[in-house]
C-alpha positions in Angstrom: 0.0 0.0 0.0 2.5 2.0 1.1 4.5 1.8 -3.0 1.4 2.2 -4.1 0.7 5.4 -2.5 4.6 6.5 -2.9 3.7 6.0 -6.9 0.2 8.3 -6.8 2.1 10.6 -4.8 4.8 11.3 -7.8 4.5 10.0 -11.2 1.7 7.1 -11.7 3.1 6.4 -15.1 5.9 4.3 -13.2 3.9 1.6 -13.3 4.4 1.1 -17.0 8.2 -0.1 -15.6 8.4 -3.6 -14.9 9.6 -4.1 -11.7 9.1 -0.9 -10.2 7.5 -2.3 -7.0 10.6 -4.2 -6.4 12.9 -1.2 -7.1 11.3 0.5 -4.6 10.6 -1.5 -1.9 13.4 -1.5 0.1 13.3 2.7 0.1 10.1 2.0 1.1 10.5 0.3 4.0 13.3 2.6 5.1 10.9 5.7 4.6 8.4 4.1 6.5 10.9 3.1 9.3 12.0 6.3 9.5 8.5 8.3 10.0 7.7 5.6 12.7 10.9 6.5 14.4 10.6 10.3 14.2 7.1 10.4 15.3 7.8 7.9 18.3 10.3 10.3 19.2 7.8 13.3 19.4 7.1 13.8 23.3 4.0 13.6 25.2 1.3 16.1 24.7 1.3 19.3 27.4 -2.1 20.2 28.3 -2.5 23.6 26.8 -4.9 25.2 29.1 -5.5 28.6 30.8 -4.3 27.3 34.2 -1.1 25.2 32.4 0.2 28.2 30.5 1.2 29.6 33.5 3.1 26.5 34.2 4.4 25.6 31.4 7.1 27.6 30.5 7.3 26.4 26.5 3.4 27.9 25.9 4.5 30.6 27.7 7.6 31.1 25.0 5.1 30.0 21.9 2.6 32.7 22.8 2.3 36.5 24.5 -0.5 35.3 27.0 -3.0 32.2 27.8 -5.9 34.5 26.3 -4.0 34.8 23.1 -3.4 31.3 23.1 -6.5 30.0 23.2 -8.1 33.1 20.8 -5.4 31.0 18.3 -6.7 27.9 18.5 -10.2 29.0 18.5 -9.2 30.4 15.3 -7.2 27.4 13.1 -9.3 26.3 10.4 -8.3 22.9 10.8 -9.7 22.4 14.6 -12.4 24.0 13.5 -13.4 21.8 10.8 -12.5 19.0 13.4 -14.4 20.4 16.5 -17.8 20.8 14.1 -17.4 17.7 12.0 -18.8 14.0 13.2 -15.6 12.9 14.6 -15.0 16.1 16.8 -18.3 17.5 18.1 -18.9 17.2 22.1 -15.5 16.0 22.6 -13.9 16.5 26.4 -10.5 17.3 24.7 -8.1 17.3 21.5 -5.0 16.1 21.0 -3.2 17.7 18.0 0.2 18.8 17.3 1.0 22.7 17.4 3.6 23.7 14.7 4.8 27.4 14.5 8.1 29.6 12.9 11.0 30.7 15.0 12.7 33.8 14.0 15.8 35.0 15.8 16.1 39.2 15.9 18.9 41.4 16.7 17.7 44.2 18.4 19.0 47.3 21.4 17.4 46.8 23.9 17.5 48.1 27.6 19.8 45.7 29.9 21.2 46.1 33.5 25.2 46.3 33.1 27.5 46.4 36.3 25.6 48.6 38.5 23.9 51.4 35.5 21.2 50.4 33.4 21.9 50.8 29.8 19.7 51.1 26.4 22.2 50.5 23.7 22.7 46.7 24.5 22.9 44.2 21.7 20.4 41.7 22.3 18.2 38.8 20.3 15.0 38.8 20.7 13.1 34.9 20.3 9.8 35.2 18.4 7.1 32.3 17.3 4.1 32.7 14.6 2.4 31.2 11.8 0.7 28.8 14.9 -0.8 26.1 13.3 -2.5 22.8 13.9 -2.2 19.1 12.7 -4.3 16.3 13.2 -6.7 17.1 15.5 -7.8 13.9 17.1 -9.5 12.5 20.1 -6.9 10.0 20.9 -3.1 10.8 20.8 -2.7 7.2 19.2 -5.0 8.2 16.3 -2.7 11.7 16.0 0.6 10.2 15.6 -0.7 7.4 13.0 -2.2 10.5 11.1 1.3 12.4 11.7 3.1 9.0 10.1 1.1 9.5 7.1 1.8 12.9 6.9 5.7 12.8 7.0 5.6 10.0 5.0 3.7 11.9 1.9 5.3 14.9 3.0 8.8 13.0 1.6 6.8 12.3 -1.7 5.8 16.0 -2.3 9.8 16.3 -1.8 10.6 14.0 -4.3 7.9 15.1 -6.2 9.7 18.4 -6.0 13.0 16.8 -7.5 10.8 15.2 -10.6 9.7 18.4 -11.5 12.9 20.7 -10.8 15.5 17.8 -13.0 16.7 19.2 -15.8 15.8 17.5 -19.2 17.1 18.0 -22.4 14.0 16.9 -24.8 11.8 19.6 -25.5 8.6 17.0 -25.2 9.6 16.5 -21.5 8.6 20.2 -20.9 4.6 19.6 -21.0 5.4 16.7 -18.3 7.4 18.6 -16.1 4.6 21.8 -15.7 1.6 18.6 -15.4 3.6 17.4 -12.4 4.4 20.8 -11.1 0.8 21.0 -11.3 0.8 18.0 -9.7 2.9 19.3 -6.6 0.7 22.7 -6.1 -2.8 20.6 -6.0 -0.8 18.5 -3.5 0.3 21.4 -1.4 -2.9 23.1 -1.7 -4.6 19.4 -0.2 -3.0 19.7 3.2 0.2 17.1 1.8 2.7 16.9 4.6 3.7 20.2 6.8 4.0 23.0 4.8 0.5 25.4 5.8 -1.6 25.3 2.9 -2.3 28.1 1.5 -5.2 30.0 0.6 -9.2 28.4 1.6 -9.0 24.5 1.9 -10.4 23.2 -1.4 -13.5 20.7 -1.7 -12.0 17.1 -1.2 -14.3 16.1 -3.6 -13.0 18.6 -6.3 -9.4 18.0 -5.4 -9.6 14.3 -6.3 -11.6 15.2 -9.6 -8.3 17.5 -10.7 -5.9 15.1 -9.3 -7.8 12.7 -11.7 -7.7 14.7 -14.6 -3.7 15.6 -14.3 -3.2 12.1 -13.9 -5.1 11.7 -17.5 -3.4 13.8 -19.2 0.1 12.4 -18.0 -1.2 8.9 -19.2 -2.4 10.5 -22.9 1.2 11.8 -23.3 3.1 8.1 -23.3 6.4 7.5 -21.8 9.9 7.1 -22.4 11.5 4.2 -20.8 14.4 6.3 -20.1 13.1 9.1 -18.5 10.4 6.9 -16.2 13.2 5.2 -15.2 14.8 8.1 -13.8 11.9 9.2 -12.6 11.7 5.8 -10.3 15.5 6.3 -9.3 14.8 9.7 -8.1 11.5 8.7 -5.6 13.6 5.3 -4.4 17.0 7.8 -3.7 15.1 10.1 -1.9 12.7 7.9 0.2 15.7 5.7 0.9 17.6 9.1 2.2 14.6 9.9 4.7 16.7 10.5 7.7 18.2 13.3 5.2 15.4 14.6 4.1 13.3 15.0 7.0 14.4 14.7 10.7 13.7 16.2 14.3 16.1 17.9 15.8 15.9 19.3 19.6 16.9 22.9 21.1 17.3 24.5 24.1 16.6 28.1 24.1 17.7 30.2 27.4 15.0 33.2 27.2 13.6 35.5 29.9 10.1 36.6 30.1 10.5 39.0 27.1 11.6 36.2 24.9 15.1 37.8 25.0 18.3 35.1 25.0 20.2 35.1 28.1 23.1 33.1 29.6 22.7 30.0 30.6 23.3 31.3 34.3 21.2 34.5 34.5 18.4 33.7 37.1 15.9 35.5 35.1 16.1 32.6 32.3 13.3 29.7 31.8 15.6 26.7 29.7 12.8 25.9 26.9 13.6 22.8 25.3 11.6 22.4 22.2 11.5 19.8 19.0 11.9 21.7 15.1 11.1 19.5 12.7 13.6 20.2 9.3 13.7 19.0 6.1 15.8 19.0 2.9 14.9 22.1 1.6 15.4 24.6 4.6 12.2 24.9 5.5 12.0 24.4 9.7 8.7 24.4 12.3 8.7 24.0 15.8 6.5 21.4 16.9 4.6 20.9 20.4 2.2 18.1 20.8 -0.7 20.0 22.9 -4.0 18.5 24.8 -6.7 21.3 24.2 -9.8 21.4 26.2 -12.9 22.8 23.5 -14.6 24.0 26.2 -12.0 26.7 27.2 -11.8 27.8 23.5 -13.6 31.4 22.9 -16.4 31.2 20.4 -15.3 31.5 16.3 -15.8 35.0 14.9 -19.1 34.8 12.6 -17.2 37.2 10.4 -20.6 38.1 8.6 -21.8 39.3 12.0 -18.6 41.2 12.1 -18.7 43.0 9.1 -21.8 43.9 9.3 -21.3 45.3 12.4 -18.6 47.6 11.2 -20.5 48.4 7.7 -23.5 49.6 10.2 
């Protein structure tokens, strides 16, 4: 299942190749070794509540106040579509796994030196945003088998991404690279692996309907042995360099209350230790797995309400 979904996940015409499901099975296996590991590896949810906040001195770094942590997740899209689906309505709590951005900032800012307090110190300030939520489920077990699934088809839309960036030399391969660029932005735009999907979340239901039709006309414009082939060797390199392409590293971060690094040994520090997930391409999230209790969360904005209120 598992080739199977590697293969609609990148180019379906591989299985014109004889063999291919032997080429790749052994990336295969290591791929899906490797998301097992690196979800395992995630730590236990923190209950992210108005009394834990307090308490917890990583929401405390992740957001300016419990109230504003809450309004956040009162406001993601995809606990919202969880909370008033089937699956999520009347639950007692949510288990989902909070990604955000890091950014490091020089600034001057004011600082106690010797015995005078100065204004003109060299400082760097610790900010978090772009909060986000994955996998909303009622069960952490059900989260991390959903988060398995998503860093495992998060390493096809990165080998995806090396299909369609290879440089060819035959002008006819330029129509099949733009169909499986195409490919890759319908992916992205589905919610595939961790990058924040951008724009409204389309229609499942239309989704699949485009995903069909790109997939037709990749299948109207035949195949080259030769280039298929490379095709296959680029999705079994990459899934068998998945430790490469996708890991979890963990950081300790010395900041004081105003998100400002400080020595190790300044009293006024809080040591946050927090999990970034990384992959090939640069791109880097910090990741908290959080317990959320619905009932805390404010009520979502009716934004027709709002805008009628302004308009009026």
């Amino acid at each position: 299942m598992a080739t199977e979904r590697a293969v609609d996940g990148t180019d379906s015409r591989l299985r014109l190749l004889p063999g291919y499901a032997k080429r790749l099975r052994k990336p295969v296996i290591q791929a899906i070794d490797h998301v097992v590991t690196l979800v395992a590896g995630i730590p236990a949810p923190v209950a992210a509540t108005r009394t834990s906040y307090s308490t917890e001195p990583r929401l405390a770094a992740l957001f300016a106040s419990a109230p504003d942590m809450l309004d956040t997740f009162s406001r993601d899209p995809e606990l919202g579509a969880f909370l008033s689906g089937s699956d999520g309505g009347e639950v007692p709590a949510v288990t989902t796994l909070l990604l955000a951005e890091r950014t490091e900032k020089s600034i001057l800012g004011m600082d106690l030196v010797g015995d005078q307090v100065r204004h003109d110190v060299q400082q760097v300030s610790v900010s978090f945003s772009g909060h986000r939520l994955l996998d909303p489920k009622t069960s952490e077990e059900d989260m991390r088998r959903q988060l398995m699934r998503r860093a495992f088809d998060h390493l096809l839309s990165l080998a995806l991404s090396r299909i369609a960036e290879a440089r060819v030399e035959r002008a006819d391969l330029t129509r099949q690279r733009d169909l499986l660029r195409r490919k890759l932005t319908t992916l992205e735009r589905g919610g595939w692996g961790f990058n924040a999907p951008g724009g409204e979340h389309p229609d499942p239901a239309a989704l699949a309907t485009e995903l069909d039709a790109i997939t037709a006309q990749l299948g109207t414009i035949g195949s080259d042995a030769g280039v298929l082939r490379a095709h296959l060797d680029m999705v079994a390199e990459l899934l068998g360099e998945a430790d490469d392409q996708l890991r979890r590293d963990e950081i300790t971060l010395y900041l004081d209350p105003m998100n400002i690094q400080r020595d190790a040994r300044d009293p006024s520090v809080r040591p946050i230790v927090l999990q970034e997930l990384r992959n090939a391409r640069g791109r880097t999230a910090v990741m908290l797995p959080i317990a959320i209790d619905p009932a805390e969360l404010p009520p979502r904005e009716d934004f027709v309400t709002a805008a009628q209120r302004y308009l009026y």
